[in-house]
C-alpha positions as MATLAB code, in Angstrom:
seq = 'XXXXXXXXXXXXXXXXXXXXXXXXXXXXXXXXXXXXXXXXXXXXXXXXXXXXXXXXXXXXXXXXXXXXXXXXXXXXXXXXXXXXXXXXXXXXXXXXXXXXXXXXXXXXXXXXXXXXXXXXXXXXXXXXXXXXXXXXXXXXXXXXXXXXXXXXXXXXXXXXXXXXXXXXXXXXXXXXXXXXXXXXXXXXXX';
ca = [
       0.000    0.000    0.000;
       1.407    3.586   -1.085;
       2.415    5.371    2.042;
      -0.701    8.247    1.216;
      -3.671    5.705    0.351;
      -6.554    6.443    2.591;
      -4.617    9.716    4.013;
      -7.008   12.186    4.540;
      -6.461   16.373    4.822;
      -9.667   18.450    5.654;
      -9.253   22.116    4.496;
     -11.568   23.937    6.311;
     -11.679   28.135    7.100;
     -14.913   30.247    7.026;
     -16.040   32.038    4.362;
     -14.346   34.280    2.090;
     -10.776   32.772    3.516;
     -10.252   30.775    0.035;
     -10.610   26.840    0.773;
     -11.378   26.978   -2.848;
      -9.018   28.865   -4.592;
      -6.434   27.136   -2.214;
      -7.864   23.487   -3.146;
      -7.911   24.602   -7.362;
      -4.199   26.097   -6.613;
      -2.964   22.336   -5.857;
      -4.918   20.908   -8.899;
      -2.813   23.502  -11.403;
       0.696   22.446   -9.477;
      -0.008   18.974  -10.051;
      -1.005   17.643   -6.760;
      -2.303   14.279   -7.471;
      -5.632   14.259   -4.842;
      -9.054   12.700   -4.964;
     -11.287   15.408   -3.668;
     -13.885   14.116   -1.058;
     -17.732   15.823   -2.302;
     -19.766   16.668    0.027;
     -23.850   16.406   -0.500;
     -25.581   20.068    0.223;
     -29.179   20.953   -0.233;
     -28.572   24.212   -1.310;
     -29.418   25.067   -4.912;
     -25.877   24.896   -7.213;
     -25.054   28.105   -8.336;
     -23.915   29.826  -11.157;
     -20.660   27.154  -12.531;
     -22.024   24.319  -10.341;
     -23.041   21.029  -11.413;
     -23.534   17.689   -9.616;
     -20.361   16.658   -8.658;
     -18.536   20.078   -8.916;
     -17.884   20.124   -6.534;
     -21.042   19.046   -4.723;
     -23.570   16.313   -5.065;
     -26.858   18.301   -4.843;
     -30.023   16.644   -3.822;
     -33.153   17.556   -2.426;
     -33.901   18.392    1.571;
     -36.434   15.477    1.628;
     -33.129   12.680    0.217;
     -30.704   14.107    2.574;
     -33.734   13.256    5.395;
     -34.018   10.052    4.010;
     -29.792    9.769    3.584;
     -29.569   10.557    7.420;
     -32.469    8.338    8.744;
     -30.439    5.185    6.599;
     -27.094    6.656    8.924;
     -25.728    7.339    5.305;
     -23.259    9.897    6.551;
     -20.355   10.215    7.989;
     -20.801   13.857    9.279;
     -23.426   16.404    8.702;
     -24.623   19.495    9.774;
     -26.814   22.907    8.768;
     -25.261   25.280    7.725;
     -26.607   28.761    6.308;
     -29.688   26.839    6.214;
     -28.928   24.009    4.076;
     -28.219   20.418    5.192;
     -24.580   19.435    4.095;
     -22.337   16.192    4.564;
     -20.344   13.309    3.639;
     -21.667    9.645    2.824;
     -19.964    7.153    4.414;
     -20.029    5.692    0.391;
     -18.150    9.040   -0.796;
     -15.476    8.478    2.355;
     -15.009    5.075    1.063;
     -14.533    5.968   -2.819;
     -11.768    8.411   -2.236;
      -9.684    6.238    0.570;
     -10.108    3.646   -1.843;
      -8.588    6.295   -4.822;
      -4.890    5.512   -3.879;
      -4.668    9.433   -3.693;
      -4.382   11.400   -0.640;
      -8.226   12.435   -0.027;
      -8.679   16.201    0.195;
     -12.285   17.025    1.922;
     -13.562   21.001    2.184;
     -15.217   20.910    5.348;
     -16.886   23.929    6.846;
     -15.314   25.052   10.316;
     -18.001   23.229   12.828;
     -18.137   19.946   11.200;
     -13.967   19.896   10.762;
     -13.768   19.912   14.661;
     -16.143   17.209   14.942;
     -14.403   15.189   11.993;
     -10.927   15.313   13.907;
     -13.100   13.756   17.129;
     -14.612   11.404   14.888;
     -11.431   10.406   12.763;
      -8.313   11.412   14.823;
      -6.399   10.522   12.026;
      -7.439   13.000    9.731;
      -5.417   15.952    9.249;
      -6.769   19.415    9.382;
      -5.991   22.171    8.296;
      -7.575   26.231    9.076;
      -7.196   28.661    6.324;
      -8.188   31.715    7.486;
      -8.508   35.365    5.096;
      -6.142   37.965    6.917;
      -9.131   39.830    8.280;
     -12.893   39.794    8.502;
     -12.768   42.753    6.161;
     -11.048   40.914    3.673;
     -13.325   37.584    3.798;
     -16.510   39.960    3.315;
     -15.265   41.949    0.169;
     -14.139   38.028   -1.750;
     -17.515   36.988   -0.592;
     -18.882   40.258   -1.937;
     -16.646   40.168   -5.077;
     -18.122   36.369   -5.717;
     -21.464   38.087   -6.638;
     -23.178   35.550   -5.744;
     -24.679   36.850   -1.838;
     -27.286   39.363   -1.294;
     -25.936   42.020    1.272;
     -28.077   40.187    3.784;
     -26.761   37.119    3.381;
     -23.103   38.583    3.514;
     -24.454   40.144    6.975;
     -24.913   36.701    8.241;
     -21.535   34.911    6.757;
     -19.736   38.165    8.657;
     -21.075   37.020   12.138;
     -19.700   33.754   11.654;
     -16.864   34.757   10.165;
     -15.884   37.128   13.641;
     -16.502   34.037   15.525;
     -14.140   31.684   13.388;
     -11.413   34.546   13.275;
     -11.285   34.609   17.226;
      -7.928   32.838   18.934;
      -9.195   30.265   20.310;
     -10.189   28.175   17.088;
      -6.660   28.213   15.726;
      -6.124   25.493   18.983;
      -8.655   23.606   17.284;
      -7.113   22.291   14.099;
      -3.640   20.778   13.086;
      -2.170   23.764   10.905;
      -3.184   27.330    9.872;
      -2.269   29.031    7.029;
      -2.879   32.341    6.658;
      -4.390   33.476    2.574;
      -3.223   36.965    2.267;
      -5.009   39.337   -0.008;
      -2.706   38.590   -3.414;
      -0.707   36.133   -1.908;
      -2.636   32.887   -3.419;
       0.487   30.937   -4.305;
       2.294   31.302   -0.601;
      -0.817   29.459    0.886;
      -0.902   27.003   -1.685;
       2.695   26.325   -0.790;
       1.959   26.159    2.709;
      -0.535   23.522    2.058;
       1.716   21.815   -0.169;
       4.542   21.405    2.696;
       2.015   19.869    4.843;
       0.402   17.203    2.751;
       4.122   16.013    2.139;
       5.335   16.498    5.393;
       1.925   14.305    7.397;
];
């Protein structure tokens, strides 16, 4: 067995900090990974499609999903049910790639309870200021909605998360490519 089959690395940060732009920098430097998809209920948005890079199904199928104990973790978030299937866990340890999983901040702690193993990692934006104008800048939020990402986002930004996960990596404003780095050193250091 390759010494990174079944290894696991949850990126996780709230919103605006750049899980995504961090998790598409590793695809473009060649980063061989299977990326773990979570199923939401929210509707895909403008780019999306079922599979990119969520499985989308209905409120009434994730009900269904969670009464069968189909997941591994799950949780609401902004509304919308979101988690991982215990059959999606299994395809990507199974992938002979190093499993990387976007998880947001609440169900991350939980996973590293759940799965000690797993490694996490916190990317945080270098400010809440900063997280709200790439949320803003996504066009995709009304200002409401923004209001309510920014409350979470001052709670996730506090101290005493950082204690929470194994590694945080700071995304600076322009600075895309030193946080992809970052992330880089850890998968091959774990």
């Amino acid at each position: 067995m390759k010494k990174d089959q079944g290894k696991i690395i949850i990126i996780s940060g709230p919103s605006g900090s750049g899980q995504d732009a961090i998790i598409e920098g590793l695809a473009k430097r060649g980063v061989l990974f299977e990326r773990v998809i979570t199923t939401v209920t929210r509707k895909p948005r403008k780019g999306e499609r079922q599979g990119k890079p969520y499985y989308f199904i209905s409120a009434a199928e994730f009900q269904r999903k969670l009464a069968n104990n189909e997941f591994v973790e799950w949780a609401i978030v902004y509304g919308d049910y979101r988690g991982c299937t215990t059959e999606e866990l299994k395809r990507v340890k199974e992938s002979g790639k190093i499993g990387v999983w976007k998880v947001d901040t609440q169900g991350a702690v939980a996973l590293k309870k759940k799965i000690p193993e797993v490694i996490t990692v916190y990317i945080k934006p270098p400010s809440v200021e900063a997280a709200v104008e790439r949320i803003r800048a996504r066009g995709l939020d009304s200002e409401d909605e923004i209001q309510k990402r920014r409350v979470l986002i001052e709670e996730y930004l506090k101290p005493e998360h950082d204690k929470k996960f194994d590694y945080i990596v700071i995304n600076n404003n322009g600075r895309l490519e030193e946080a992809v780095n970052e992330v880089i050193k850890i998968i091959g250091g774990e």
